[in-house]
Every structure is written in C-alpha cells, then in structure tokens.
N, CA and C atoms as an extended XYZ file, in Angstrom:
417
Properties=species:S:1:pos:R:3:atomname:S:1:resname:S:1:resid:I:1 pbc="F F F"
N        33.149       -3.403       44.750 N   UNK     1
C        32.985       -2.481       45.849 CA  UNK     1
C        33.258       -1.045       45.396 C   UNK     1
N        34.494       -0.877       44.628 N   UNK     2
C        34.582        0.331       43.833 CA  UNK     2
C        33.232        1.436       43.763 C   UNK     2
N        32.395        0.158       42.619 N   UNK     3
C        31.665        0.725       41.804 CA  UNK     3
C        30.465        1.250       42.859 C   UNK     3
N        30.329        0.540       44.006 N   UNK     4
C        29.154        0.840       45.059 CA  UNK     4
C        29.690        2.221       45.518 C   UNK     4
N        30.899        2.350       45.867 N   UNK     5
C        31.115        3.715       46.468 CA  UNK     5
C        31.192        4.857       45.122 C   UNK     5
N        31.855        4.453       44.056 N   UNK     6
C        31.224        5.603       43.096 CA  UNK     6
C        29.998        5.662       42.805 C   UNK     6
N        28.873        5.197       42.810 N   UNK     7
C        27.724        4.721       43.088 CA  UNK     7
C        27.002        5.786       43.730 C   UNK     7
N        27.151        5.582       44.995 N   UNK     8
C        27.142        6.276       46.420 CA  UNK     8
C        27.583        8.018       46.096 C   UNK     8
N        28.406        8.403       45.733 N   UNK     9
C        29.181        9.505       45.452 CA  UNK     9
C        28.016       10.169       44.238 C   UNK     9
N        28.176        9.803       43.833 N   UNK    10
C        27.133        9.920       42.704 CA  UNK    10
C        25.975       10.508       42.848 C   UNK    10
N        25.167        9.159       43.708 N   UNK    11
C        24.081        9.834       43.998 CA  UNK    11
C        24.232       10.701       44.740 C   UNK    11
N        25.111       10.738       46.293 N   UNK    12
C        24.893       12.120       47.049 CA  UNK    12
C        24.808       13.274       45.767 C   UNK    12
N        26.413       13.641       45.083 N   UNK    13
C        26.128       14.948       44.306 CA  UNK    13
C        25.402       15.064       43.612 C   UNK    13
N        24.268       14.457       42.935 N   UNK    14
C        23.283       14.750       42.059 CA  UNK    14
C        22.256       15.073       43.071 C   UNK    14
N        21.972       14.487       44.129 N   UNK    15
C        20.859       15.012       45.121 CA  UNK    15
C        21.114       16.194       45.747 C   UNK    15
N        22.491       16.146       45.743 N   UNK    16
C        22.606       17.524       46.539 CA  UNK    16
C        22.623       18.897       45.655 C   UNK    16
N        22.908       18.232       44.373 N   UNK    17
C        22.574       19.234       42.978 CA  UNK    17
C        21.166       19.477       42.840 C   UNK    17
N        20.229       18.512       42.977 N   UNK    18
C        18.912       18.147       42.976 CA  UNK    18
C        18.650       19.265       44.008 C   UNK    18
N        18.847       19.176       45.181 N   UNK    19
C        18.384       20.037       46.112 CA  UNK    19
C        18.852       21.501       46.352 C   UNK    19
N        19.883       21.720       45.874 N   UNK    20
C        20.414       22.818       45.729 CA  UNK    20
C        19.549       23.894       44.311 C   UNK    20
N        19.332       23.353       43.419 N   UNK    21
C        18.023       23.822       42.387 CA  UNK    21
C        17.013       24.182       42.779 C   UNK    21
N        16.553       23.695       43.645 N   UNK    22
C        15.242       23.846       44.662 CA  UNK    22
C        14.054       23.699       43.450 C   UNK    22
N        13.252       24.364       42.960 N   UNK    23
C        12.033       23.998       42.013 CA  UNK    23
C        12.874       24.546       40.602 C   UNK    23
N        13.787       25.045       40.747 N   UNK    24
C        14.535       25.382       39.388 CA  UNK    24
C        14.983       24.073       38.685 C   UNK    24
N        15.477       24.108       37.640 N   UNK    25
C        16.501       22.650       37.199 CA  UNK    25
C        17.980       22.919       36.871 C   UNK    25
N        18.457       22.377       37.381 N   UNK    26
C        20.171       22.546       37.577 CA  UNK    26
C        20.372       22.705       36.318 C   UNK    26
N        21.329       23.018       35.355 N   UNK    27
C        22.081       23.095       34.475 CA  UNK    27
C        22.874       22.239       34.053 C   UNK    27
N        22.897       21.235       32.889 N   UNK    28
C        22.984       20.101       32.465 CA  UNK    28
C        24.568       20.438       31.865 C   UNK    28
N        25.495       19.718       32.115 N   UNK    29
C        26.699       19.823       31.446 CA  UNK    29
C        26.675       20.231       29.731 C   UNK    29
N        27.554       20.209       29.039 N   UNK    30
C        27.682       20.909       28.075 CA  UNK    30
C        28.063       19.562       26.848 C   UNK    30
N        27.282       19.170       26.080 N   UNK    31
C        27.266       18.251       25.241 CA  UNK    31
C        26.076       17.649       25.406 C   UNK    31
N        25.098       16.847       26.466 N   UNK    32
C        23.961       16.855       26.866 CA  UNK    32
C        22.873       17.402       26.494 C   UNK    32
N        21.532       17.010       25.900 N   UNK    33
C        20.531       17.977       25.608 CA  UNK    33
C        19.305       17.192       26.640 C   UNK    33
N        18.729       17.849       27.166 N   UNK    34
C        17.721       17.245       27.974 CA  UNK    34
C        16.487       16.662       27.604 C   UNK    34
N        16.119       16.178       25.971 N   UNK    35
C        15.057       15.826       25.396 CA  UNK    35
C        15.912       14.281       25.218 C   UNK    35
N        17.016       14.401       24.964 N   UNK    36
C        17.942       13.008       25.039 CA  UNK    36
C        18.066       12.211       26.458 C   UNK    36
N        18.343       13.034       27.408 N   UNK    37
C        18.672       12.460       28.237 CA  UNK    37
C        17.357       11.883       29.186 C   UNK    37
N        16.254       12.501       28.943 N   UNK    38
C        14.507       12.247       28.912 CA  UNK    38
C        14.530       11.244       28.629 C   UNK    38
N        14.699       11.160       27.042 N   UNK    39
C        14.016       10.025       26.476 CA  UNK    39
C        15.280        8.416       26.866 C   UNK    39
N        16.227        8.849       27.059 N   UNK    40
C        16.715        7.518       27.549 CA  UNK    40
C        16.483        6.648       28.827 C   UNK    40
N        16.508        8.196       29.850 N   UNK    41
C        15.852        7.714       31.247 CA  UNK    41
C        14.294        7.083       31.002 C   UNK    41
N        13.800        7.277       30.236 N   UNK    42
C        12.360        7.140       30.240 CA  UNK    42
C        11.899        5.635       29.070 C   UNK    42
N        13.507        5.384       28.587 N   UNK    43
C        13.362        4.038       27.752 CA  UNK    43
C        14.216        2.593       29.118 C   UNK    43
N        14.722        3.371       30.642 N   UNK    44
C        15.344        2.544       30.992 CA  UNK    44
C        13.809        2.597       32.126 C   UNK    44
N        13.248        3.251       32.647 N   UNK    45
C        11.943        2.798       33.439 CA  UNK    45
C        10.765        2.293       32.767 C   UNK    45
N        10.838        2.276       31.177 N   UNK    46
C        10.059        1.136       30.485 CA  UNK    46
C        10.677       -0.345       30.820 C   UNK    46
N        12.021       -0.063       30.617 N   UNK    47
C        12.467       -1.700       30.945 CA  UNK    47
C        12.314       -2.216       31.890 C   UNK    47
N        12.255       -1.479       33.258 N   UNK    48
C        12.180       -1.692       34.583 CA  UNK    48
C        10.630       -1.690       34.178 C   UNK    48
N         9.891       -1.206       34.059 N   UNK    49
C         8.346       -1.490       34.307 CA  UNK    49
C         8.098       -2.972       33.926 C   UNK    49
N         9.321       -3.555       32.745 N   UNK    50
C         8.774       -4.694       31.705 CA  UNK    50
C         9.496       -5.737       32.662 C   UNK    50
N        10.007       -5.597       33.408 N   UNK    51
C        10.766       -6.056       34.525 CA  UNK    51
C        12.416       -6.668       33.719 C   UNK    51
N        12.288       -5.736       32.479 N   UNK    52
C        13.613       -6.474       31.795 CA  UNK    52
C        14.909       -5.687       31.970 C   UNK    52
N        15.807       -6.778       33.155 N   UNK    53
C        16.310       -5.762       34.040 CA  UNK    53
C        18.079       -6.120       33.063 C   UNK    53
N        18.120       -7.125       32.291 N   UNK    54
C        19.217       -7.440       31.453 CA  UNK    54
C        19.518       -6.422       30.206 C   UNK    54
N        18.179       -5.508       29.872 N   UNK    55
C        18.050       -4.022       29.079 CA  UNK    55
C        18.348       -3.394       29.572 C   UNK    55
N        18.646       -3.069       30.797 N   UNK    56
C        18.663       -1.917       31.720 CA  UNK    56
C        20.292       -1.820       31.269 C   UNK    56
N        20.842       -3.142       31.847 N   UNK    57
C        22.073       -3.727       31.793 CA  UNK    57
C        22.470       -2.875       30.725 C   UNK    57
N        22.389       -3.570       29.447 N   UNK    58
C        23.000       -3.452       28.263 CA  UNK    58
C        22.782       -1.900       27.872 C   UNK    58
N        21.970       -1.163       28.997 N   UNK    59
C        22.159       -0.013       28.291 CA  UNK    59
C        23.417        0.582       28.757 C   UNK    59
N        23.946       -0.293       29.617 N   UNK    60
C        25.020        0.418       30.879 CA  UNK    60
C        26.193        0.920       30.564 C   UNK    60
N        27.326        1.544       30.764 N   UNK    61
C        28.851        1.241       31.115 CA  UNK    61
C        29.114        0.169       31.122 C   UNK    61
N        30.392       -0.263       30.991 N   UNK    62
C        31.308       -1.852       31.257 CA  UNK    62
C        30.983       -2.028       33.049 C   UNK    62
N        31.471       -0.530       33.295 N   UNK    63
C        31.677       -0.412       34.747 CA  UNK    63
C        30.200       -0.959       35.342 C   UNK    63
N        29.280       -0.164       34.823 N   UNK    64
C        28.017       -0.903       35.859 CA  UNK    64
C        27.659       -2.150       35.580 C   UNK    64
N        27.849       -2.567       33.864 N   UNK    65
C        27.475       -4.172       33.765 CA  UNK    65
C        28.299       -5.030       34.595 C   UNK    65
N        29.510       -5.084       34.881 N   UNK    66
C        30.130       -5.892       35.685 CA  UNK    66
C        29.807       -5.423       36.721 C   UNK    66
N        29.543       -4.574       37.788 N   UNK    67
C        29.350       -4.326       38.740 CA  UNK    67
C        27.372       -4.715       39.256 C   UNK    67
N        26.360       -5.031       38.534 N   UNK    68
C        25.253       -5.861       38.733 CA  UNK    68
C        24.940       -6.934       37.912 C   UNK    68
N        24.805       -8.236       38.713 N   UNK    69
C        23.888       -8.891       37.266 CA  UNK    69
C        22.446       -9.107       37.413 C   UNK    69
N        21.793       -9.605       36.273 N   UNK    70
C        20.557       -9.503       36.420 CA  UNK    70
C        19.707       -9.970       37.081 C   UNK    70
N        19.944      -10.985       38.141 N   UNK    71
C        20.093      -11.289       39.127 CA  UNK    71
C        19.478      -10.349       40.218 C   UNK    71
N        20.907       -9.865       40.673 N   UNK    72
C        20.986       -8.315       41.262 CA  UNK    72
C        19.954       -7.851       41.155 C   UNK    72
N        19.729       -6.997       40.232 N   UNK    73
C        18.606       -6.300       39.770 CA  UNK    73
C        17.437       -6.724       39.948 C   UNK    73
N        16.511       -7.974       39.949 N   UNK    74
C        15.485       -8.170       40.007 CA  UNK    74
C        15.465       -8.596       41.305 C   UNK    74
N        16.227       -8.660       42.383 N   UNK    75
C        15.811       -8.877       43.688 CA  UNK    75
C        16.054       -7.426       44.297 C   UNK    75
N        16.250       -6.402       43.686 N   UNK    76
C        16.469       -4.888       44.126 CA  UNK    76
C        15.155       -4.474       43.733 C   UNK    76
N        14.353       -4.878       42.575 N   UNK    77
C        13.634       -4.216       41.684 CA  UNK    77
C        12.552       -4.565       42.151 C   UNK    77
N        12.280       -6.299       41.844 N   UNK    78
C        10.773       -6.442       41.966 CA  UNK    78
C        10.397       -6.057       43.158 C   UNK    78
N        10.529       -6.224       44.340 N   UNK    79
C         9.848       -5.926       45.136 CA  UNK    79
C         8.914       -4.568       45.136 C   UNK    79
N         9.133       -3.702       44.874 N   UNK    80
C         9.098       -1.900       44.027 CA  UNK    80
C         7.491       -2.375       43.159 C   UNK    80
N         7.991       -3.350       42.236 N   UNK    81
C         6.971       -3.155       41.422 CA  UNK    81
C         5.608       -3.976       41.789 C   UNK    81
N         6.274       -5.137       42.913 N   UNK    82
C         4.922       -6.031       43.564 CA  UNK    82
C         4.409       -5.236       44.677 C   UNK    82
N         5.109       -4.119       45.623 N   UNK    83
C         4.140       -3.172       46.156 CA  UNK    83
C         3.333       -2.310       45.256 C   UNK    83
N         3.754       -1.194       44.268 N   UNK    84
C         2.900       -0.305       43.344 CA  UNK    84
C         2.596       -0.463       42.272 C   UNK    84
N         2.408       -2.017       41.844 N   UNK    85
C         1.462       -2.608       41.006 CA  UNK    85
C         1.877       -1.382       39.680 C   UNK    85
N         0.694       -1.467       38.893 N   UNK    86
C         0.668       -0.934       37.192 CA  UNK    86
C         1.255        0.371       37.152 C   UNK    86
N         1.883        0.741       36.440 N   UNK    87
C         2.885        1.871       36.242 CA  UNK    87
C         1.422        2.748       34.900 C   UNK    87
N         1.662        4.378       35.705 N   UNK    88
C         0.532        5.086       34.931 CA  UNK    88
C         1.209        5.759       34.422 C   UNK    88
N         2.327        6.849       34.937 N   UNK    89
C         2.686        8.041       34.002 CA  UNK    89
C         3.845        8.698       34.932 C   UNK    89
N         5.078        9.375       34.608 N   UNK    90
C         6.157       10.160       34.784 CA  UNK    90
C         5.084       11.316       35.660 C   UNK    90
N         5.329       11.780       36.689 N   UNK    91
C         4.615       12.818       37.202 CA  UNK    91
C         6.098       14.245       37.210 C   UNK    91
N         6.858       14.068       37.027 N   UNK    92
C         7.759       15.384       37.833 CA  UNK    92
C         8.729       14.418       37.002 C   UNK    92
N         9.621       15.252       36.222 N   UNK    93
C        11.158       14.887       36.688 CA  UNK    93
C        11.901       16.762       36.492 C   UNK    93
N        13.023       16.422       36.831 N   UNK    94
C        14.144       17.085       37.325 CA  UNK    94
C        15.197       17.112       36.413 C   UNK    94
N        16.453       17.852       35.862 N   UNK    95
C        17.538       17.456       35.369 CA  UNK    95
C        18.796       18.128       36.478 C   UNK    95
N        19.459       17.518       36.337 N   UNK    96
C        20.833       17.796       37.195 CA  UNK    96
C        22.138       17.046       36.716 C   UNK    96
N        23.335       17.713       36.643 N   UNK    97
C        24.730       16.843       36.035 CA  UNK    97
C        25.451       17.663       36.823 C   UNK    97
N        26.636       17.340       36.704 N   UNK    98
C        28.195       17.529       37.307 CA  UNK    98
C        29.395       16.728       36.333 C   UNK    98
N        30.578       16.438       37.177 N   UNK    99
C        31.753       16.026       36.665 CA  UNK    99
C        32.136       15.336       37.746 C   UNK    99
N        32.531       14.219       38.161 N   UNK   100
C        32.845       13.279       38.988 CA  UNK   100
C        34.477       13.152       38.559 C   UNK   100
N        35.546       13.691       39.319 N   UNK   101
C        36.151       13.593       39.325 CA  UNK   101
C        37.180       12.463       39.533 C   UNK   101
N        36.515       11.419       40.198 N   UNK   102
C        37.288       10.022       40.083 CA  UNK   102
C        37.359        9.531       39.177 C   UNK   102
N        36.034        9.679       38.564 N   UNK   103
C        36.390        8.788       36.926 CA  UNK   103
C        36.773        9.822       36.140 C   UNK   103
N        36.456       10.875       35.959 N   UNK   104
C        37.047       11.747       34.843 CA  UNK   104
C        36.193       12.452       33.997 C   UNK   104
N        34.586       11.995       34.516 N   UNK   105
C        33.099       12.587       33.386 CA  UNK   105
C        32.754       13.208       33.425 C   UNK   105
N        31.973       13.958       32.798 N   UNK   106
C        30.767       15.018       33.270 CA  UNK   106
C        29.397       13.502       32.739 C   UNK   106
N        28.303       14.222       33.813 N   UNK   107
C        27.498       13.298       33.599 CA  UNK   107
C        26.236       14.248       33.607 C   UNK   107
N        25.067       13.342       33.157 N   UNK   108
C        23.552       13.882       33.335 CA  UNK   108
C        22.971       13.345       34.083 C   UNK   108
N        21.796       13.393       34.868 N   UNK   109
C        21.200       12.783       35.593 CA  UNK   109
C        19.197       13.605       35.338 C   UNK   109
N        18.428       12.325       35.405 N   UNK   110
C        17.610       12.929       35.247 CA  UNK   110
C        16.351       12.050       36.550 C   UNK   110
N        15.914       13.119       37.290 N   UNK   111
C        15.250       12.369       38.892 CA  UNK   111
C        13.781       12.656       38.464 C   UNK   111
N        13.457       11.108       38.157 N   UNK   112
C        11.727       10.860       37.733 CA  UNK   112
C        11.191       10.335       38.840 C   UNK   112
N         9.597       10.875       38.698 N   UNK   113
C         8.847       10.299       39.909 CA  UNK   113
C         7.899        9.741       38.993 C   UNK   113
N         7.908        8.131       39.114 N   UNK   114
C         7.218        7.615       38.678 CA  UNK   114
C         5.545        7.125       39.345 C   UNK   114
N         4.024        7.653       38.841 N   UNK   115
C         2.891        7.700       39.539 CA  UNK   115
C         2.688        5.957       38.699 C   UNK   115
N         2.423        5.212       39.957 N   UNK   116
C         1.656        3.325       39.821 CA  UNK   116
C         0.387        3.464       40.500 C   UNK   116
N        -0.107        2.487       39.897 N   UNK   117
C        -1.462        2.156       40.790 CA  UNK   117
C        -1.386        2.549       42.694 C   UNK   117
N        -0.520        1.875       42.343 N   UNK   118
C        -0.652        1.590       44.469 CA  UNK   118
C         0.744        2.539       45.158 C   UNK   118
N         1.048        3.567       44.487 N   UNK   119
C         1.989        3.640       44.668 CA  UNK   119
C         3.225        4.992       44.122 C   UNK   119
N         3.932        5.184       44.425 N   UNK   120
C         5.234        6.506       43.443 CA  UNK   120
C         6.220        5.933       43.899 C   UNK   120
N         7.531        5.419       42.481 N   UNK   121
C         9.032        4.954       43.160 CA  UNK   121
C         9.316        6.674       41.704 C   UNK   121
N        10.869        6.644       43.326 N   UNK   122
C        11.444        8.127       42.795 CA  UNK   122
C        12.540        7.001       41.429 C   UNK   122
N        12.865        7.531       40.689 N   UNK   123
C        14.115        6.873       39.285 CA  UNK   123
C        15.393        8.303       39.296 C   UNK   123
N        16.130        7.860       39.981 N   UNK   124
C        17.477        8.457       39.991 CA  UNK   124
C        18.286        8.028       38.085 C   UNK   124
N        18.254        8.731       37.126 N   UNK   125
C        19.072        7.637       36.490 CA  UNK   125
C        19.852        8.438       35.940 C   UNK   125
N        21.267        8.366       35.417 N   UNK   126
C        22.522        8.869       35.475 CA  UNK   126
C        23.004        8.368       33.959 C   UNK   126
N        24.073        9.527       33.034 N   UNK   127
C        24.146        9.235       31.744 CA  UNK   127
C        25.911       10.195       31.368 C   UNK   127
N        26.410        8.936       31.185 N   UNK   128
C        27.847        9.687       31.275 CA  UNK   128
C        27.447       10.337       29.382 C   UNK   128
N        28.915       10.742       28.864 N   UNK   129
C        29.056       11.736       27.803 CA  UNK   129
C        28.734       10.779       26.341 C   UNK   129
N        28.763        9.601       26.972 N   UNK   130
C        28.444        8.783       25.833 CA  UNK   130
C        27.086        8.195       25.899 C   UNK   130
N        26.193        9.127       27.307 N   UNK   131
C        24.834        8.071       26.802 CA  UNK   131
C        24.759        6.800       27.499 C   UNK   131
N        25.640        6.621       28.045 N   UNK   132
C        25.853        5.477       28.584 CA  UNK   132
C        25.016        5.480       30.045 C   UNK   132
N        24.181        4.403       30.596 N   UNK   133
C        23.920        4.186       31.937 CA  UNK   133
C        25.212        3.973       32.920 C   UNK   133
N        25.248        4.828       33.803 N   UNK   134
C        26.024        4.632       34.784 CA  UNK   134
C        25.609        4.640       35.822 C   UNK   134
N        24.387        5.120       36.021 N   UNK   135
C        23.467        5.103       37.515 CA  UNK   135
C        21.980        4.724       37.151 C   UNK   135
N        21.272        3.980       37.835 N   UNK   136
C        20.038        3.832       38.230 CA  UNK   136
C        19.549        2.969       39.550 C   UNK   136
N        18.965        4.193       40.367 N   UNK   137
C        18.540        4.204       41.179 CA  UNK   137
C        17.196        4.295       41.844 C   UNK   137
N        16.263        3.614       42.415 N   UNK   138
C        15.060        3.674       42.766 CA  UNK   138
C        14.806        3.759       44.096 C   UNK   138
N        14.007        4.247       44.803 N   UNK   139
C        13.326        4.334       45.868 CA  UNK   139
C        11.365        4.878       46.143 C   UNK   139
C-alpha cells in the first residue's frame, strides 16, 4: 500500500511539473542526461509493446518489484494494447524530475505519447539516480 501512495505522489508531482512547463520541458535534476533517460523509457515501452511485462519488472527498484507482479501488470496492461492494436512511433514526449522527499531521491521522469494503430496510450515513466524504474504509468 506504501508503494501505491508513493506511486500516487509521484505521479501528481511530475504532472503537475508536466503542467507547470506548459510546451517548455521542465529541467531534469542534476546527474540525469535526457538522451539516457529517453532511451530507457523507450527500452521499457518496447517491453510493454512485447507484452514482456517481467522486463519491465527487472528493470525496476526492489521497491516496485515487490510492490507488482507480473501478473499485475498484464491485467493493467493488456487491455491498452487489445484496444490500440500495433504500436507505430513515440509522437511527443516531455522531460520533468523533482526530489520526493519521502524516499530521499531526485528522480527523472519522461511523459511519452505513444501513436498505435487504433489508438494513443500516454507512458508516464519515472527513473530514480540509479536508472532504476520506479514509476510506470499508462493511460
């Protein structure tokens, strides 16, 4: 339950970082480079496209692997991918980070809009100082 409400916390301040940028891009904490934090978000919505949601996992924190299993994930996920069918191309993303003071991080976050056949799911996905998945989120 923890991990749902840091979770939760999370996403509000990155959206509200997100929205507060307006067409600008927020300013990425300091250790972070945004061609890194690209290419990882963009190796964890390959996995999700491949529906291999136990990669997603292993790219995670301790904290988020114990907190979903793969399981989890593919009854969150597929549905996403059996409405908008074949995945074409990244249309937009965004960068935004902060410091979450409960746990103690500064984090990255990078908000992709992914264009499918039938379809656009937004990819919230979140990268503490080690690279680590700590958030991913779809809608």
């Amino acid at each position: 339950m923890r991990m749902k409400k840091a979770g939760i916390f999370t996403a509000m301040a990155v959206m509200a970082a997100v929205f507060t940028a307006g067409c600008g891009q927020a300013k990425l904490p300091e250790g972070f480079s945004e061609a890194e934090v690209k290419a990882e978000a963009e190796k964890s919505i390959a996995l999700f496209n491949e529906r291999d949601y136990e990669g997603i996992r292993q790219m995670g924190s301790e904290e988020l692997k114990a907190g979903i299993t793969e399981e989890q994930f593919a009854s969150a996920c597929d549905p996403y991918l059996d409405k908008c069918g074949e995945f074409k191309e990244i249309t937009k993303t965004v960068f935004a980070g902060g410091y979450d003071k409960n746990s103690d991080i500064d984090y990255a976050t990078a908000v992709m809009i992914g264009e499918y056949e039938d379809g656009k799911i937004q990819f919230t996905v979140s990268f503490d100082e080690d690279m680590e998945l700590i958030q991913f989120l779809i809608k």
